[in-house]
Backbone as XML, in Angstrom:
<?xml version="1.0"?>
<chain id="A" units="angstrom">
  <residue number="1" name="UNK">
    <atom name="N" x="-40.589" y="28.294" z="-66.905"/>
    <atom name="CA" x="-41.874" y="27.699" z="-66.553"/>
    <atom name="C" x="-41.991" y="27.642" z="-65.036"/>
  </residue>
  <residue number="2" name="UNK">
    <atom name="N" x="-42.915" y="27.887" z="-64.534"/>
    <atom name="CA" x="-43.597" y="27.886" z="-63.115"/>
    <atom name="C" x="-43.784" y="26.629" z="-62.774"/>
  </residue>
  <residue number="3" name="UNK">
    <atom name="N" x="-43.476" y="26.308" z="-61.195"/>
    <atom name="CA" x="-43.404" y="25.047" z="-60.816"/>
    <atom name="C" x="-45.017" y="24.824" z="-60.778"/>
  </residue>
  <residue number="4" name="UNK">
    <atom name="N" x="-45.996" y="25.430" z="-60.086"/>
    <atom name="CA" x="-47.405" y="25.451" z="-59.811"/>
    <atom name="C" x="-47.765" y="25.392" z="-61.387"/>
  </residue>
  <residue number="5" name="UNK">
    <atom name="N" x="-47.868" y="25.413" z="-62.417"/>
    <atom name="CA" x="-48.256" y="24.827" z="-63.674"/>
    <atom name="C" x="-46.778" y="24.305" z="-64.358"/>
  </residue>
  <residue number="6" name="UNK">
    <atom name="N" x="-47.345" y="22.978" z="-64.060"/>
    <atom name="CA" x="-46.368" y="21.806" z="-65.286"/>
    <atom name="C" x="-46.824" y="21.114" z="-66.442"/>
  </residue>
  <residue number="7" name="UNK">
    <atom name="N" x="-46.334" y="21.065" z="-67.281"/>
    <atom name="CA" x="-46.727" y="20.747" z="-68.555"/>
    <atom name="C" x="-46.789" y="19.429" z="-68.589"/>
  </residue>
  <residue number="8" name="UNK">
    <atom name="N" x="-48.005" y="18.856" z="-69.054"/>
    <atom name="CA" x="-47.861" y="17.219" z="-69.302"/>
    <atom name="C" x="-46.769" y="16.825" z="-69.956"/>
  </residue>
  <residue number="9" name="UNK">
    <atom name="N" x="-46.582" y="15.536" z="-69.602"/>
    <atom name="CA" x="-45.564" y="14.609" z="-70.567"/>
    <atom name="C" x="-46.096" y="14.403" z="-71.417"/>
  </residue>
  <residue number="10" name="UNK">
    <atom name="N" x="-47.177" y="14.139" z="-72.407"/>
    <atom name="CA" x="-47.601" y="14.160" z="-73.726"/>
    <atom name="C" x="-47.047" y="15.537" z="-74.437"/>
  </residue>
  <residue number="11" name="UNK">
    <atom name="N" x="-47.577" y="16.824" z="-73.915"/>
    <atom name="CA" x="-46.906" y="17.839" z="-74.564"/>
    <atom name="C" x="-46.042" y="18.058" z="-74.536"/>
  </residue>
  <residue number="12" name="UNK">
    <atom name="N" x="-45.219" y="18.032" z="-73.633"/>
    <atom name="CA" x="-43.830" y="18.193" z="-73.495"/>
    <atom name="C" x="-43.245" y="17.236" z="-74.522"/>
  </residue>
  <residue number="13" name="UNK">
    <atom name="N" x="-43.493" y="15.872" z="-74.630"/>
    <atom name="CA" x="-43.079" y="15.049" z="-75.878"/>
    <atom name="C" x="-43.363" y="15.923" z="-77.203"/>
  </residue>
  <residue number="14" name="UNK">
    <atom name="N" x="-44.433" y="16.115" z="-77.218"/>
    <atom name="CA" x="-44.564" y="16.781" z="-78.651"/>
    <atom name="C" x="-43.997" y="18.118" z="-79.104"/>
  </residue>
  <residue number="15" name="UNK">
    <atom name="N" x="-43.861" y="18.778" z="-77.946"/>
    <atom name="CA" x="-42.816" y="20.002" z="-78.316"/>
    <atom name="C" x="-41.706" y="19.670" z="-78.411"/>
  </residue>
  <residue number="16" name="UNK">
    <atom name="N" x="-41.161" y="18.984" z="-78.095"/>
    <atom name="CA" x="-39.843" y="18.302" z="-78.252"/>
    <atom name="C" x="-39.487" y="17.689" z="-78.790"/>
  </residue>
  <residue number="17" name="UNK">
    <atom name="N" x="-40.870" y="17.025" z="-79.742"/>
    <atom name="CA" x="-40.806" y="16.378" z="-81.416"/>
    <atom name="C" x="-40.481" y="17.381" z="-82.463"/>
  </residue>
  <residue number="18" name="UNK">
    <atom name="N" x="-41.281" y="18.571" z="-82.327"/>
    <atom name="CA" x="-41.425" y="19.190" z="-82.959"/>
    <atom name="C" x="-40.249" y="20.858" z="-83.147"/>
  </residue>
  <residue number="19" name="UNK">
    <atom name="N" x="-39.788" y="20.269" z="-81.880"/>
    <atom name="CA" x="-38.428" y="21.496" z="-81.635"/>
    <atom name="C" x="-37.220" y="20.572" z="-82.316"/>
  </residue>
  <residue number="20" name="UNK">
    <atom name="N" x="-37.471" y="19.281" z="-82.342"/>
    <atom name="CA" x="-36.342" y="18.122" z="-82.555"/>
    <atom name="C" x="-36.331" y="18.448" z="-84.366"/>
  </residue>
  <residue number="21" name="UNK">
    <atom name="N" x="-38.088" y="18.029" z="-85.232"/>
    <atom name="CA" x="-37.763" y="18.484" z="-86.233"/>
    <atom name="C" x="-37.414" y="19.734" z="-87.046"/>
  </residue>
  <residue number="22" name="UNK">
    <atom name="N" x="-37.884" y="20.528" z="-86.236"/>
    <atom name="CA" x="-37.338" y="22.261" z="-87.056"/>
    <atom name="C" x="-35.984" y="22.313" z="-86.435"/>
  </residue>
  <residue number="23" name="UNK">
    <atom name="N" x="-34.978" y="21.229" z="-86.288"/>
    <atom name="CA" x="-33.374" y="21.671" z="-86.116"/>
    <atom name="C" x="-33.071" y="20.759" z="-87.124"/>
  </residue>
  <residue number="24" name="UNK">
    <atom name="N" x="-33.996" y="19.629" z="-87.397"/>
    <atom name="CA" x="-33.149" y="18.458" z="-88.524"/>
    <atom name="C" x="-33.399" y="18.861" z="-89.358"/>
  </residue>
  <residue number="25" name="UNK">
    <atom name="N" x="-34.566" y="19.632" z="-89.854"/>
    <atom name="CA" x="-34.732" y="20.413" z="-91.211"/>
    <atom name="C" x="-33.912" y="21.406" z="-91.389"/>
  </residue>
  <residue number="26" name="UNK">
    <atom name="N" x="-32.386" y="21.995" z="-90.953"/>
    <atom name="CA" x="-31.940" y="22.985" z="-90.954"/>
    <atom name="C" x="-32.518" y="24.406" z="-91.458"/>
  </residue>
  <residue number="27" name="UNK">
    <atom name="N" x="-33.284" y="24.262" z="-90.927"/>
    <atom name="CA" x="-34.148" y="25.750" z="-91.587"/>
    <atom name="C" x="-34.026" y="26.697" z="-90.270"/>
  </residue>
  <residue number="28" name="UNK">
    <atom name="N" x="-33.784" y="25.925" z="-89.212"/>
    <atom name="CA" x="-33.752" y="26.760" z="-87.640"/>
    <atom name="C" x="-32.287" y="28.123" z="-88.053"/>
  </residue>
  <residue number="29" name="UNK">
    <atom name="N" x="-33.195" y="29.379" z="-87.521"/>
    <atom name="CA" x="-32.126" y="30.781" z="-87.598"/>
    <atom name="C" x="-31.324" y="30.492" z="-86.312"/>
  </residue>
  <residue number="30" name="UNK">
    <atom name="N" x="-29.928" y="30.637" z="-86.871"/>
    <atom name="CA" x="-28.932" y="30.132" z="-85.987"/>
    <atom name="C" x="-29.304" y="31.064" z="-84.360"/>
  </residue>
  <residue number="31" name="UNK">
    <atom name="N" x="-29.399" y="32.046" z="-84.981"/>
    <atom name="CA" x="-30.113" y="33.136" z="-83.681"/>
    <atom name="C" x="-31.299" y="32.335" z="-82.623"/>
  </residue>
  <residue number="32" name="UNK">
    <atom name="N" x="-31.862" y="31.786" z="-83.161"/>
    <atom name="CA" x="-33.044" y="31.067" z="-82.922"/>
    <atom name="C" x="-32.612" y="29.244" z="-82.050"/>
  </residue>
  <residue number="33" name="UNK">
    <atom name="N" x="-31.598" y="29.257" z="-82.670"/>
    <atom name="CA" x="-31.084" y="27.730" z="-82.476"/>
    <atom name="C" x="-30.941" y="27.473" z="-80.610"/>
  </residue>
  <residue number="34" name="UNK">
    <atom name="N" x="-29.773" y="28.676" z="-80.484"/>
    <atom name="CA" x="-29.606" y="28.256" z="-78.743"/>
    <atom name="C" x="-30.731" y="28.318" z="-77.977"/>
  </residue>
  <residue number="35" name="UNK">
    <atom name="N" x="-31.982" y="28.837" z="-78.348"/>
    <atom name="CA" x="-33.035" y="29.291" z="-77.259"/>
    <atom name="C" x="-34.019" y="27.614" z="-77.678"/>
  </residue>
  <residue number="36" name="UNK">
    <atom name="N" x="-34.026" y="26.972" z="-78.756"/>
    <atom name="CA" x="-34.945" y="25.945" z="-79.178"/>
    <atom name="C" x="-33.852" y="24.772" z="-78.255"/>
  </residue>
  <residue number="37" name="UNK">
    <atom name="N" x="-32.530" y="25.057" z="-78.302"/>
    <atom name="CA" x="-31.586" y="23.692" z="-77.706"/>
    <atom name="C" x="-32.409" y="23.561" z="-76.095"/>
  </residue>
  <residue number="38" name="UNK">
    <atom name="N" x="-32.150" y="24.979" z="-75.650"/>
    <atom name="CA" x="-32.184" y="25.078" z="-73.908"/>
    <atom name="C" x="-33.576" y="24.432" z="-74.258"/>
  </residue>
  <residue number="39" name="UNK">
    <atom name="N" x="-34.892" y="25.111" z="-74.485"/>
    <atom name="CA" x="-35.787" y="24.413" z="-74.507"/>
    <atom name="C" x="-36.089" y="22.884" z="-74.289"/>
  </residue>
  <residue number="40" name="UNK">
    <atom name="N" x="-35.564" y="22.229" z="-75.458"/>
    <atom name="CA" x="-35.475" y="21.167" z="-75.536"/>
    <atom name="C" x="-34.905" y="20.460" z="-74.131"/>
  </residue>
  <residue number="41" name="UNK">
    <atom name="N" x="-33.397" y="21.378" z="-73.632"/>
    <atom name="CA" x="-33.436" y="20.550" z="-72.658"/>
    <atom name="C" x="-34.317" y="20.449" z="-70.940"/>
  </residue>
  <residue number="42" name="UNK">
    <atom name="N" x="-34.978" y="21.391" z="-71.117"/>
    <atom name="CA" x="-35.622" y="21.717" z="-70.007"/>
    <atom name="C" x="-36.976" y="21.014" z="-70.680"/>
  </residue>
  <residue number="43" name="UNK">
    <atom name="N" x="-37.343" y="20.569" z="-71.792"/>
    <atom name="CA" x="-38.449" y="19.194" z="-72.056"/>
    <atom name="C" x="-37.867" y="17.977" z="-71.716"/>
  </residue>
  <residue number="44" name="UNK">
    <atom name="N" x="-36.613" y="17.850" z="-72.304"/>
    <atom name="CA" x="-36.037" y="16.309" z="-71.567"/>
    <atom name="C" x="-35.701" y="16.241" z="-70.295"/>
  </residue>
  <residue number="45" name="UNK">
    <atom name="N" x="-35.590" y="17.112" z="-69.600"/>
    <atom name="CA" x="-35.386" y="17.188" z="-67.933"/>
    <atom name="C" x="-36.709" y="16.820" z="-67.617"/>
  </residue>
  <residue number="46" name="UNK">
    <atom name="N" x="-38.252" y="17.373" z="-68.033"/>
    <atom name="CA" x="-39.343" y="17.061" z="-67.380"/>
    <atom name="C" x="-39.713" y="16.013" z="-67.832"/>
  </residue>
  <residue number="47" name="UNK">
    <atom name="N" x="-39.654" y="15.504" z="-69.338"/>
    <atom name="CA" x="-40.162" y="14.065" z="-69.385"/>
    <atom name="C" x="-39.560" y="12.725" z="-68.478"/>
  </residue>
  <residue number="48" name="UNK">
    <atom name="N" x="-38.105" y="13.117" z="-68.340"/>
    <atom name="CA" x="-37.050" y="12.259" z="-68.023"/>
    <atom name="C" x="-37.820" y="12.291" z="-66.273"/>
  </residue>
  <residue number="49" name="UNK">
    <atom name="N" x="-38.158" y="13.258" z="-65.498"/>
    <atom name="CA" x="-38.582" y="13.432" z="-64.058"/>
    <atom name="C" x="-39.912" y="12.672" z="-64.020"/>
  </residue>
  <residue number="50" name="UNK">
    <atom name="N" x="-40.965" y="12.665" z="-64.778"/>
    <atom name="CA" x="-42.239" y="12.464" z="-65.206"/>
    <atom name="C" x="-42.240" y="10.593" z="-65.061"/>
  </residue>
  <residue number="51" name="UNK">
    <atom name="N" x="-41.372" y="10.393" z="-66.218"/>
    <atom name="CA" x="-40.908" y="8.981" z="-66.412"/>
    <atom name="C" x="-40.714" y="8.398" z="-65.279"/>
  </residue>
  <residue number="52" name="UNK">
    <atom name="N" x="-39.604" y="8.819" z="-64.149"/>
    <atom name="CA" x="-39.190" y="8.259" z="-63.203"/>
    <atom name="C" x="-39.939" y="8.316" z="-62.110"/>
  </residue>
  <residue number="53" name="UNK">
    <atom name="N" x="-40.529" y="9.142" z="-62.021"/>
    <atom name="CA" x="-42.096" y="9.326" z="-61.061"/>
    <atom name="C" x="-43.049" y="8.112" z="-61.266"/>
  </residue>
  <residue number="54" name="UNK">
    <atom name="N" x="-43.078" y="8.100" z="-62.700"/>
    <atom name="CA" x="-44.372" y="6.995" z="-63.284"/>
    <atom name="C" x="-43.574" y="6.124" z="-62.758"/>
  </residue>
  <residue number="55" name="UNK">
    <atom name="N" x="-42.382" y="5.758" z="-63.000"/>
    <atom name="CA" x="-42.109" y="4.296" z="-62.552"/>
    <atom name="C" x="-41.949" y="3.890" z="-61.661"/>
  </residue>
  <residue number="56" name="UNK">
    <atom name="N" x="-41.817" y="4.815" z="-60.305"/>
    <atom name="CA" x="-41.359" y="4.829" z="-58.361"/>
    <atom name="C" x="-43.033" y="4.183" z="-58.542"/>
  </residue>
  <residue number="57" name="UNK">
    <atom name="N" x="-43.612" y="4.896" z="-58.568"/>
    <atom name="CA" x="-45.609" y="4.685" z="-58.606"/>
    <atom name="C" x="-45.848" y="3.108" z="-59.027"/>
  </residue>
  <residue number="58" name="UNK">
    <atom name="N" x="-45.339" y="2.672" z="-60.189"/>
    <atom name="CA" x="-45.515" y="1.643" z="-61.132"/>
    <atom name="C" x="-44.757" y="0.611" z="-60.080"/>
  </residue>
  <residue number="59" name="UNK">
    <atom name="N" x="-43.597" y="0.678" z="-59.361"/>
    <atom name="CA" x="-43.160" y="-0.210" z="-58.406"/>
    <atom name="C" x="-43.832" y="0.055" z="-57.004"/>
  </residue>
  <residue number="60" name="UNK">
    <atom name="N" x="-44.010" y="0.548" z="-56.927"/>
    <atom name="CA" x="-44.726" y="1.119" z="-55.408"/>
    <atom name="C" x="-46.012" y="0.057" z="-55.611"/>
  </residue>
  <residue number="61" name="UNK">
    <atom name="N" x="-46.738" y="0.183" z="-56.558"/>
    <atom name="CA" x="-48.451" y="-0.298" z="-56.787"/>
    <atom name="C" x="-48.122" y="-1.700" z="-56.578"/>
  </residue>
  <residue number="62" name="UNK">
    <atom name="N" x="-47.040" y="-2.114" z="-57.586"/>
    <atom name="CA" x="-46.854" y="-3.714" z="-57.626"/>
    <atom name="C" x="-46.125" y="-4.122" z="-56.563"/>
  </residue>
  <residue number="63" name="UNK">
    <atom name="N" x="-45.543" y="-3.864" z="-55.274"/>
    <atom name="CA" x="-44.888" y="-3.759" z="-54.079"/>
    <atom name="C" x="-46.354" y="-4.257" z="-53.223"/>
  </residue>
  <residue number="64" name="UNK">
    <atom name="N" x="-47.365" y="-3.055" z="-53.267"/>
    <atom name="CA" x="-47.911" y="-3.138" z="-52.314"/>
    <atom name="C" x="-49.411" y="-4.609" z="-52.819"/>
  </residue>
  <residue number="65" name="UNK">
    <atom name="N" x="-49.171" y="-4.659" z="-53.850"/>
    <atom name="CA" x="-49.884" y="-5.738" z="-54.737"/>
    <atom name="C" x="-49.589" y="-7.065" z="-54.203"/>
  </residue>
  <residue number="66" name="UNK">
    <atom name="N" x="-47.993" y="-7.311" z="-54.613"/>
    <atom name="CA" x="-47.300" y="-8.748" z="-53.724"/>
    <atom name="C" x="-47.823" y="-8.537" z="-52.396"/>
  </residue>
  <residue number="67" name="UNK">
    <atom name="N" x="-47.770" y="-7.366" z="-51.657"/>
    <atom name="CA" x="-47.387" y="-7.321" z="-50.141"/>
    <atom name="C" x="-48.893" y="-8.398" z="-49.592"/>
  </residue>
  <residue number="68" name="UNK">
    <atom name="N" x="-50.014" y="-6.892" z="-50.562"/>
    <atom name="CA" x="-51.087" y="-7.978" z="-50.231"/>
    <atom name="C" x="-51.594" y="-9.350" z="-50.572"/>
  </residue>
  <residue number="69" name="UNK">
    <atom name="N" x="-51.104" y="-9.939" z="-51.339"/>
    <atom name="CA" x="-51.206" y="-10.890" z="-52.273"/>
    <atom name="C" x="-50.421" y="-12.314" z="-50.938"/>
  </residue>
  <residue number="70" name="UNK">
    <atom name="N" x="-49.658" y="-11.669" z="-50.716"/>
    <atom name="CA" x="-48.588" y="-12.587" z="-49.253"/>
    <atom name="C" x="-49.498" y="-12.486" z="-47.977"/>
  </residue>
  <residue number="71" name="UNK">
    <atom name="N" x="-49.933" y="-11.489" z="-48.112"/>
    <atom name="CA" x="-50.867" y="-11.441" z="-46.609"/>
    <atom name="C" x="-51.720" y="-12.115" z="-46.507"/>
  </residue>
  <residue number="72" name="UNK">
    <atom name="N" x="-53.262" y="-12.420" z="-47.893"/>
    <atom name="CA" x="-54.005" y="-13.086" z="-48.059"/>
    <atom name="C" x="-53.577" y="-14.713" z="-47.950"/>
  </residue>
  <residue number="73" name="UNK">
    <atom name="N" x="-52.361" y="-14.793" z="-48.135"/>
    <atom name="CA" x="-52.011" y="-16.230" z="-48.643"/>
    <atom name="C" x="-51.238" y="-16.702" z="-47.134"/>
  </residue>
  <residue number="74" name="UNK">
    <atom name="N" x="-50.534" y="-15.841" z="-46.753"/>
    <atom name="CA" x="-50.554" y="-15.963" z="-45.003"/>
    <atom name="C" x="-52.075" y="-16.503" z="-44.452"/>
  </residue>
  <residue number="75" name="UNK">
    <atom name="N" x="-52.782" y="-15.711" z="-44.539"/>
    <atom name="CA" x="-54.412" y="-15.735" z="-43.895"/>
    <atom name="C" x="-54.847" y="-16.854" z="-43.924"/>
  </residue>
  <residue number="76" name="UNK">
    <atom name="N" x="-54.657" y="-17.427" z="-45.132"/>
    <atom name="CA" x="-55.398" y="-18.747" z="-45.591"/>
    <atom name="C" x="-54.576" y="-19.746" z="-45.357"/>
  </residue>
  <residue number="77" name="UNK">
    <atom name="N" x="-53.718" y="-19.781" z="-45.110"/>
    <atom name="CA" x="-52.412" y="-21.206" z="-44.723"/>
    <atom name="C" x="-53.267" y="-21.478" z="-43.415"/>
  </residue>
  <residue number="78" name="UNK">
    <atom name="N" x="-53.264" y="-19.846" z="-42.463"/>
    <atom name="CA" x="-53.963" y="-19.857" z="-40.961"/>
    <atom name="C" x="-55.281" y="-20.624" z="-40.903"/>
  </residue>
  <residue number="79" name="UNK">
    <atom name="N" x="-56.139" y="-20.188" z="-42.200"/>
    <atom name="CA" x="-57.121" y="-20.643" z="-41.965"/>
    <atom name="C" x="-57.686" y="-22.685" z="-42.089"/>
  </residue>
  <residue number="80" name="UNK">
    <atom name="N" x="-56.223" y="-22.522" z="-42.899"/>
    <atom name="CA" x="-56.793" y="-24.096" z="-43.772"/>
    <atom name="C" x="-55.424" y="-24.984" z="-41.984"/>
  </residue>
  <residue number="81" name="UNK">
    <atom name="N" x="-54.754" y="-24.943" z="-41.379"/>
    <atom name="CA" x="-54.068" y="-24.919" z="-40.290"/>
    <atom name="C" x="-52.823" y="-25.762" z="-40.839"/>
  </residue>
  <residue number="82" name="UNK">
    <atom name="N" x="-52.260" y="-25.237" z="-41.737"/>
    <atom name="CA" x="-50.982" y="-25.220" z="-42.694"/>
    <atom name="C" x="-49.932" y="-23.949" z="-42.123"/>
  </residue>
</chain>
C-alpha cells in the first residue's frame, strides 16, 4: 500500500474482521494463509498507528482545553483583585 493513499481505520478494521474470520473458519488454502497473515499484520500496524495518533490529538485537545481553562481563571482572579 502507498503511503499517499491510506486506508481508514474503519476499513482496515473490517478487513481484518473479515481476514480474522476466513482463518477461524479453516476453510483458508494453506497457500493462501501466509499472504492473509502478512495482511493482517500490516492492518494491525495501521490501526494500532491510527489509534495512537487519535489519542496524541485526544491529549493534545484536552491539554490545550485545561491550558485555556487556567488562563481564563488566571484572568478573572486579576480581574475580581484575588
Amino acid at each position: 500500500m502507498s503511503k499517499g493513499k491510506q486506508i481508514s481505520y474503519s476499513r482496515a478494521l473490517n478487513e481484518l474482521e473479515k481476514i480474522i474470520a476466513e482463518i477461524e473458519s479453516e476453510e483458508t488454502d494453506l497457500d493462501v494463509l501466509s499472504d492473509k497473515v502478512k495482511r493482517a499484520a500490516a492492518l494491525i500496524k495501521i490501526c494500532r498507528a491510527k489509534l495512537r495518533s487519535t489519542g496524541e490529538d485526544v491529549k493534545k485537545a484536552l491539554s490545550d482545553m485545561e491550558e485555556k481553562s487556567a488562563a481564563e481563571g488566571s484572568a478573572d482572579e486579576e480581574v475580581d483583585g484575588y
